[in-house]
N, C-alpha and C positions, 0 to 999 in steps of 0.2 A: 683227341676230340678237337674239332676244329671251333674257336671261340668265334661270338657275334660284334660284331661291335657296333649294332644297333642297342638301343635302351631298351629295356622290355616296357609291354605295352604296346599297345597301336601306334599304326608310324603319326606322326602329327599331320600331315597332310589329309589322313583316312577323318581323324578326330576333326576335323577342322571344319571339315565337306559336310559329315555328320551333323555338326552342332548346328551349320550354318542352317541347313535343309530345315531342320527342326525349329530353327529360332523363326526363319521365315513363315512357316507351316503354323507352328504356335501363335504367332501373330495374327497371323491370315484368322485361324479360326477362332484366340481369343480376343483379338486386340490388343494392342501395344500392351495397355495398362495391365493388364491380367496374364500379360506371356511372361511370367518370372524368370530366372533363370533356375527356380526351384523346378519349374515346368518345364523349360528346355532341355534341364540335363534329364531329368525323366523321360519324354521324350525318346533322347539319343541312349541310355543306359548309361552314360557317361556319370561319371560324380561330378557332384558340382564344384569341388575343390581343382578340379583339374579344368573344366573350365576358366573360373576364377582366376589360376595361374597364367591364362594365356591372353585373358581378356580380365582388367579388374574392376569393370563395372558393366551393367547392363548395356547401359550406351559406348562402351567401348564394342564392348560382342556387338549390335546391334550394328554400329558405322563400319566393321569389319565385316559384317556380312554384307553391307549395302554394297560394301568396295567388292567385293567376292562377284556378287551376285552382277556389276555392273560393269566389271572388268574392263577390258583397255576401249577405249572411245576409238569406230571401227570411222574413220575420217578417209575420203576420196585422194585428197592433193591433187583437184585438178584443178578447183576456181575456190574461192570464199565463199560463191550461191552455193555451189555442189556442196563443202564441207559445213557448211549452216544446217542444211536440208538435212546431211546425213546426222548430224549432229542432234536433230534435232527427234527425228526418227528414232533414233538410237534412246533418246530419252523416253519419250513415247512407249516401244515397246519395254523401257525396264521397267518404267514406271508403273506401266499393267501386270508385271508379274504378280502372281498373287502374295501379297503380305511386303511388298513391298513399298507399297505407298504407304499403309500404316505403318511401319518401322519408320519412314524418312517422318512422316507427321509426327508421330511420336517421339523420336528421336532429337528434332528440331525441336520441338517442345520445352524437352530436359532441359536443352541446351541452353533456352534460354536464360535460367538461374544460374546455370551451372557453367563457369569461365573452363574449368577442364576439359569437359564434353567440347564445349566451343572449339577448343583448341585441337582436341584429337580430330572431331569433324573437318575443321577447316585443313588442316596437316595431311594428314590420310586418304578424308573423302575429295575437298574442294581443290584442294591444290596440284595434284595431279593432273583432274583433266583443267584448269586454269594453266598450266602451262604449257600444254599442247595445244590449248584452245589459242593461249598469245599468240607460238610459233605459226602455227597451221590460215588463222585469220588473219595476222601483223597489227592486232590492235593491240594495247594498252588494258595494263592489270585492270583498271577499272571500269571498261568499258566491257571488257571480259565476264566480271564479276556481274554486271549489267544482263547481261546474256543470259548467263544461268541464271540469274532471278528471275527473269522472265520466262524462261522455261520452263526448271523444273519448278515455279511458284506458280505457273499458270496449268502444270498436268495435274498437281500435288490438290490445288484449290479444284479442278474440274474434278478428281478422284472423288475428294471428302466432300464435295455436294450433290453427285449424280453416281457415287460408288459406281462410276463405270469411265473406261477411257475416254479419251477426248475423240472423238469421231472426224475421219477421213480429209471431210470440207474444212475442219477448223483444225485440222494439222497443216492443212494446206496452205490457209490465210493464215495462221503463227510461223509458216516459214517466208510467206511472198513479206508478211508485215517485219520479222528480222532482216530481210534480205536488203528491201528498200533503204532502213534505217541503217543498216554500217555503209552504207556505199557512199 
């Protein structure tokens, strides 16, 4: 009999795709505060203990999913307007996904008490794409750091007071009014 040398259980990648689907779904239709991860893992079938081991607080799962759900920043390399624009788009549409602007609100939230959360967010979520944003524009951490706030603090603010995207014309003037100011 030929032996596995996978661990029993579902592969971690299947478990991961799972929780994430559900934690965003949960959010979407409970809101941040009421998506437990008592609720998540119900949800997915998953126990909650097995979650817990992979993520060991809400807002851990939660900035993990955000990174899941927003994956690698899809950037031109032809000009710094062209990679803003895309950039900025790219925000745009994650930001709409559903349950995803209430996780980042939410999530931001926590963070604010919470120095840990802080840290996993900044580490995980912000610093990724802050150092492709440096290489790709040739600005400076903080001018960088500048950028995303304006961003995603201006889809995040459009979401939680018209629960709806930021509409076409004012994606257009949030990139010509980026574009103006690094040049």
């Amino acid at each position: 009999m030929a032996s596995s040398t996978r661990p029993p259980g579902r592969p971690r990648s299947s478990v991961d795709a799972e929780v994430f689907a559900a934690t965003l779904r949960t959010i979407d239709e409970l809101g941040y505060t009421r998506a437990t991860v008592d609720r998540i893992a119900a949800a997915t079938g998953i126990a909650k203990t097995t979650i817990y081991r992979r993520w060991p607080s809400k807002g851990a799962l939660v900035t993990a999913t955000l990174v899941d759900s927003f994956g690698p920043l899809p950037l031109t390399g032809k000009d710094r307007d062209a990679d803003v624009a895309a950039a900025i788009r790219y925000g745009v549409r994650a930001v709409a996904e559903p349950g995803v602007a209430a996780a980042f609100a939410g999530v931001f939230t926590d963070a604010i008490g919470d120095p840990a959360l802080r840290e996993i967010l900044a580490t995980q979520l912000q610093d990724p794409y802050r150092k492709v944003l440096m290489e790709a524009l040739g600005l400076s951490e903080q001018r960088v750091l500048f950028v995303i706030d304006v961003v995603i603090g201006t889809l995040l603010h459009r979401m939680g007071m018209t629960g709806e995207p930021m509409v076409e014309a004012d994606v257009q003037d949030l990139i010509r009014m980026l574009q103006r100011e690094l040049r």
